[in-house]
N, C-alpha and C positions, 0 to 999 in steps of 0.2 A: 447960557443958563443950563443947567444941571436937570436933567431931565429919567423920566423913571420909565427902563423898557420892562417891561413884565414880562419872562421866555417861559412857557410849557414846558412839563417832562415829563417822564415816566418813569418807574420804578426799576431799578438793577440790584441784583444779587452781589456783594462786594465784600470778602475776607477780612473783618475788622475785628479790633481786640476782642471783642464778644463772639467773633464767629462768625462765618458768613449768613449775616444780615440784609434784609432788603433797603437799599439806598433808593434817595434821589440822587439822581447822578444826571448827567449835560455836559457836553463838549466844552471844554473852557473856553475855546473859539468866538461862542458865542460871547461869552463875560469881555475879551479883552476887544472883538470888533462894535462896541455900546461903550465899552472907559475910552478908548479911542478919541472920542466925539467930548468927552468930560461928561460921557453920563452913566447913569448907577443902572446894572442888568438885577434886577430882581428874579429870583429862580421858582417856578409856582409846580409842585410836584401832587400830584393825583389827592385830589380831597376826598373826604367822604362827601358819597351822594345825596344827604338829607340840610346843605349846609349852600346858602346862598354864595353865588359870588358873583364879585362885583370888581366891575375892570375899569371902572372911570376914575382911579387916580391913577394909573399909567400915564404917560405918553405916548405910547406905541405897545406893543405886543405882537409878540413871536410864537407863532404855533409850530413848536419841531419837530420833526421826525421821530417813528419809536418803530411799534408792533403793529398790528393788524386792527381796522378798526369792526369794532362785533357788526356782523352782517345784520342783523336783528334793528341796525337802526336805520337802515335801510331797509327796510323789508326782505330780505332773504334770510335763507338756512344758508350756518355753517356749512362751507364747503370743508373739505380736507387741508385741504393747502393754506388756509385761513389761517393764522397760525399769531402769537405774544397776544393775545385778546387782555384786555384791560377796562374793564366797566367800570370802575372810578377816573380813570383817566380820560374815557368818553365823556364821560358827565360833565367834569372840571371844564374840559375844552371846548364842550357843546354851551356850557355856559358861561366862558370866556367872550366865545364870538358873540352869543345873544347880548352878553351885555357892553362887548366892544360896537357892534352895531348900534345896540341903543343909546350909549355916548360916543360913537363919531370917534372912538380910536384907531388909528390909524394901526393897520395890523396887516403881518407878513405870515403867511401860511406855506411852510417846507415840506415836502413830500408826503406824509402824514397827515401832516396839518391843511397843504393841498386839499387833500382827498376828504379831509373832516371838512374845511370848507364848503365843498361842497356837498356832502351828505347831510350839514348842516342847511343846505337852504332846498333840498328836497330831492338830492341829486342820487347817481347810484354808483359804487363802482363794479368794475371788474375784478372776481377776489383772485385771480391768476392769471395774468397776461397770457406766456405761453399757452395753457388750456384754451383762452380765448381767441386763438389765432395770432397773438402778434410774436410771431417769431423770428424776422428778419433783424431786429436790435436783439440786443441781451443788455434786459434793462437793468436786472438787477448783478451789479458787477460792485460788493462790498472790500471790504479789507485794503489787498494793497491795490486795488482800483478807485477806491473809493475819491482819493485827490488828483483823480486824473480825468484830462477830458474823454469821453468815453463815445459820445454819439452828439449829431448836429440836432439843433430847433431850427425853426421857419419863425421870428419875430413877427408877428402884426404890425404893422404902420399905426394903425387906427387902436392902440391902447397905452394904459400908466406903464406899461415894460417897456416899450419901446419909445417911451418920451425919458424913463431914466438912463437907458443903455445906449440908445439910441444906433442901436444896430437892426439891422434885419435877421443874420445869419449868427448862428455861436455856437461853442461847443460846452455841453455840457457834461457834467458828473452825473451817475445815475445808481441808484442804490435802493431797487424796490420791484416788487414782483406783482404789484394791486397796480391801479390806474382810474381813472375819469370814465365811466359808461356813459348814462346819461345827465346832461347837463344840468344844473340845479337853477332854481327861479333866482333872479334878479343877477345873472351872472352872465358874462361873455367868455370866448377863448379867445385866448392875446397869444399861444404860441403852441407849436405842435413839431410831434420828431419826425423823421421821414415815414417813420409806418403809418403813421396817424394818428398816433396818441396823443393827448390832451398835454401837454407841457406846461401851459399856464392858463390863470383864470383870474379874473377882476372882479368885481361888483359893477353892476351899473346903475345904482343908487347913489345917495349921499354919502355912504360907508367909502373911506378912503381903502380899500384892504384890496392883496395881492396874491393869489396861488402859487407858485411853481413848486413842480414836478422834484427837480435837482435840490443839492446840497452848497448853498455857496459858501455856509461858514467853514466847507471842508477845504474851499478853494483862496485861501486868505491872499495868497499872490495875483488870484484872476483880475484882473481891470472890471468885468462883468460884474462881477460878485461882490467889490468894493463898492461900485456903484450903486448896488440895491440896499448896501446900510446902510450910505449916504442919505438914500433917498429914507430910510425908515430913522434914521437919529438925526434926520434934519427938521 
């Protein structure tokens, strides 16, 4: 059956007949790993903030990766380093997940969406890894890094990552310089890098939904990262 993922995004600056214009714009990676499955990717780009929304006709949903999310919804001041701040796109996403929580949609949170995850249920992050001391990885490894395995995770036994992959050990992709501080209510960590970073993060509610850290629609050939649309367009 024909089913509707609903993917997050943000806003890009893009040279079109009018000029360079702010687009929605998303990895098409994501569009053809959802048609794949025989089901339709729906593309949801920053609303305005005075306008309800509502995610219970999806089947799933995708929080993707962007910019920095505004320290202010976390309780802190802009740091420096904090950097592509988006307050409609905070809004849209914070109220994606409220209302994928409140219908029990089943939802995948990437790097970004990770970190909104859990700033979403009271969490905090780090707005600069390196400043914060983790400097033995170099997490953020963009461009021609970006579809390459970059640095290992530690899998949990005891979460939903490790009953879809069913690995302990893997190598991921990693394209971000924010992270996981403190943990958010009704959430566990299902996976961490060698320095100790937060890798992944579940719910431990009735909410089907997933954090990781990494980019897998940049990894279309990984076995890992197949596995996890599996698991979300299944």
């Amino acid at each position: 059956m024909n089913k509707l993922i609903g993917i997050s995004t943000g806003i890009k600056d893009v040279q079109m007949a009018p000029g360079n214009i702010p687009c929605v714009v998303i990895n098409n990676d994501f569009i053809n790993l959802c048609n794949k499955f025989g089901n339709t990717a729906i593309v949801i780009g920053p609303q305005n903030d005075n306008l309800e929304i509502d995610a219970s006709k999806f089947d799933a949903l995708i929080i993707s990766g962007g910019g920095d999310i505004n320290p202010e919804r976390y309780n802190q001041k802009i740091d420096s380093k904090t950097i592509r701040i988006s307050d409609n796109r905070d809004f849209t996403e914070l109220n994606l997940l409220k209302s994928a929580e409140e219908n029990n949609v089943k939802t995948l949170a990437i790097c970004r969406g990770h970190q909104l995850l859990n700033v979403y249920k009271n969490g905090t992050l780090y707005q600069d890894l390196n400043d914060s001391g983790f400097k033995e990885i170099e997490h953020d490894k963009p461009f021609e890094d970006a579809r390459s395995h970059i640095h290992d995770i530690e899998v949990y036994e005891d979460s939903k990552l490790f009953e879809i992959i069913k690995e302990k050990n893997i190598m991921v992709n990693s394209i971000h310089h924010q992270g996981i501080d403190k943990l958010g209510e009704d959430l566990k960590i299902t996976a961490k890098s060698n320095d100790g970073l937060i890798e992944g993060i579940e719910t431990t509610n009735e909410w089907n939904a997933i954090g990781i850290q990494w980019h897998p629609e940049n990894m279309v050939k990984d076995t890992y990262s197949n596995l996890i649309f599996d698991w979300l367009n299944s």
